[in-house]
N, C-alpha and C positions, 0 to 999 in steps of 0.2 A: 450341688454346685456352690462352689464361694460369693458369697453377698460381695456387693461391691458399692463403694462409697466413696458420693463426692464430695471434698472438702472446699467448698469455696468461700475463703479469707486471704488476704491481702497483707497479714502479720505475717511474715513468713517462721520468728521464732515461734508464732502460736501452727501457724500449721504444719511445720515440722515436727510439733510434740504432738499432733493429733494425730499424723501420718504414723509415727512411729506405737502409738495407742493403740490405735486398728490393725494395723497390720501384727502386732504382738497376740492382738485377741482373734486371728485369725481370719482378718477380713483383707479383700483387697480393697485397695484408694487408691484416688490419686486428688490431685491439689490443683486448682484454677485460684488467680493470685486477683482478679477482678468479675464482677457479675456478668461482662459483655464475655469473657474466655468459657466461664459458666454455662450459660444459658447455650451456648453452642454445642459446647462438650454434652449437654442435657439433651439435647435435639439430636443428636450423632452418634450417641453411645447409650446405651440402657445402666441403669445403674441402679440397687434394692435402696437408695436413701441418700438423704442430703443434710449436709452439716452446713449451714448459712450464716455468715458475716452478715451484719446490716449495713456496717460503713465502709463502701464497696468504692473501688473506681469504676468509672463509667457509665455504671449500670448499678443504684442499689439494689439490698439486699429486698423491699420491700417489691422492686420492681422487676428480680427476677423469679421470685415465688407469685406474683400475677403474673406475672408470663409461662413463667413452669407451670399453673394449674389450667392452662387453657388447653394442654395436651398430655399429661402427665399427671397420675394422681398417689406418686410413691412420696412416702413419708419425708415430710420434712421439719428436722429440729434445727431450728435459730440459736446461735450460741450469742450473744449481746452485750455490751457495757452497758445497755439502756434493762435501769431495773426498776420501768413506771410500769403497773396497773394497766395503763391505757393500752402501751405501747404494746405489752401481750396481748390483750383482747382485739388491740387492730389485728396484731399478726396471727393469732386465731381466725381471726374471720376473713382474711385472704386465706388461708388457704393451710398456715404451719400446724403440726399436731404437736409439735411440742417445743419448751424453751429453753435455755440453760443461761445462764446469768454470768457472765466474765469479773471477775477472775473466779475458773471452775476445777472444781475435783476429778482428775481423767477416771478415777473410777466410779464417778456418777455419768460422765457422760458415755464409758464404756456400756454402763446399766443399763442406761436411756437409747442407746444405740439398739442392745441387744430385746429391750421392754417394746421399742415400735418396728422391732422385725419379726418379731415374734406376733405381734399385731396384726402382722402384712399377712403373714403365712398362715393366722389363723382363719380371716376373712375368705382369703383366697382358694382355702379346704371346701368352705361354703358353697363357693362359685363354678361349681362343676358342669356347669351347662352354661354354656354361651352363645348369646343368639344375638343375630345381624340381618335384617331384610328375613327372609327366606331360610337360612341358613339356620342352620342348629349344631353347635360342636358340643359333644357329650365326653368330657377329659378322663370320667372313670372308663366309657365304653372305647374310647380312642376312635369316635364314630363321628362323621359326618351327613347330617338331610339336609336335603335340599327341596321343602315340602318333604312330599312322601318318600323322595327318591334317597336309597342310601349309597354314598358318594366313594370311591377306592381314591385314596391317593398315599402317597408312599411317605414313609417318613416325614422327610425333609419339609416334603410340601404338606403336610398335616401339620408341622411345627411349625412353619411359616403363615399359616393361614388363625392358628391359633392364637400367636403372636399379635397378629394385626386385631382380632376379636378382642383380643384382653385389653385393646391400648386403641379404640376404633380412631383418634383422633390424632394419635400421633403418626406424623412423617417419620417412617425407618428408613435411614439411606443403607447404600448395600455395603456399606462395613459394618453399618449398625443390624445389618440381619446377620448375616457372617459370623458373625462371634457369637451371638446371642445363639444363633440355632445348629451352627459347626460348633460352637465353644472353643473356638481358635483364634490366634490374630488373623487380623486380615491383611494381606501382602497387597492388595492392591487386585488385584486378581478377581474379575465380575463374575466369570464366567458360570461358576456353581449357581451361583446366587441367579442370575439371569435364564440359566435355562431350568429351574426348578420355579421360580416364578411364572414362564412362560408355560411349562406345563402346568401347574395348577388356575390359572386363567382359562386355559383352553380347557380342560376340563370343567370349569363353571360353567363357562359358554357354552357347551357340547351341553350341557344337564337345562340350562335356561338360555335360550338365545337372548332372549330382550333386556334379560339383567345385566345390572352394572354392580362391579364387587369392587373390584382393585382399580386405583387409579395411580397414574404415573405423575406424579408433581417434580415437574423438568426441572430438570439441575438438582434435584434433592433425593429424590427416593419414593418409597411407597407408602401407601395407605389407601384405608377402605373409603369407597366412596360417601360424602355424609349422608345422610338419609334426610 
């Protein structure tokens, strides 16, 4: 699947030359012009990485990376005119894995793109057992327990249930599942996405009546319940 990356800067001649960057090395983007269009598009859509401005309208750049790690833990590189010591180690310790310093070489930050996706996917090899309450997802066996009970669900809704295990804190609304687990746009159109959610509910339910797994955050979308 193609990585996808969000560029959020307010230059628009700097993020036109980074759109044009990415997408030449084979990624898809797209571009949020302030941190409040940002932080939306981060909560709506899934994306492998983030390119961050600090001096943002509405929303800086330091106040949408604590806000992105309170639900979202994909990499994120700062690209900056601020080239102080401190100013990196703040943005380290919210939450950035890496920094790039303006005015920058596209082909270091091509590098650095490709250096913390490769990061992502190595970790992520690791992670082949994902556990939630009760629940146990095994990504090599494509298996679900629930305790001892092993669980059948179909595709769709084994990718959807996966989905929320890998990200237990993020809200996915249902364009934001649609694409990520169809790999298609979303026209608008709930309906897939609603009656394969409702089958896999009933299914937990049916295997544990008392448990709580997925919850509906009205007006928004879904996510696992917190523990």
């Amino acid at each position: 699947m193609m990585e996808t990356i969000l560029i959020i800067e307010d230059h628009k001649d700097v993020s036109a030359m980074l759109l044009e960057c990415l997408v030449e090395a084979g990624y898809r983007a797209e571009i949020s012009a302030t941190g409040t269009d940002g932080i939306k598009k981060l909560r709506e859509h899934s994306f492998d990485l983030v390119l961050l401005d600090l001096m943002l309208p509405y929303k800086s750049g330091d106040q949408v990376l604590r806000e992105l790690r309170t639900f979202s833990d994909i990499p994120v590189i700062v690209i900056s005119a601020k080239d102080m010591v401190g100013t990196k180690i703040d943005l380290l310790k919210l939450g950035a894995d890496d920094y790039i310093t303006k005015p920058f070489d596209l082909g270091e930050v091509e590098a650095r793109v490709l250096s913390n996706l490769r990061r992502r996917s190595s970790l992520r090899k690791k992670e082949q057992t994902l556990r939630y309450k009760d629940l146990m997802l095994s990504k090599d066996a494509k298996s679900v327990f629930l305790g001892e009970r092993d669980l059948e669900f179909t595709a769709k809704e084994y990718a959807i249930l996966e989905l929320l295990m890998e990200h237990p804190n993020k809200v996915y609304t249902k364009a934001n599942l649609y694409e990520t687990v169809w790999e298609d746009d979303y026209l608008g159109d709930d309906n897939a996405v609603k009656t394969h959610m409702s089958n896999l509910r009933s299914k937990l339910k049916r295997a544990n009546p008392e448990g709580q797994y997925i919850e509906t955050v009205w007006g928004i979308g879904y996510r696992l319940f917190k523990v």
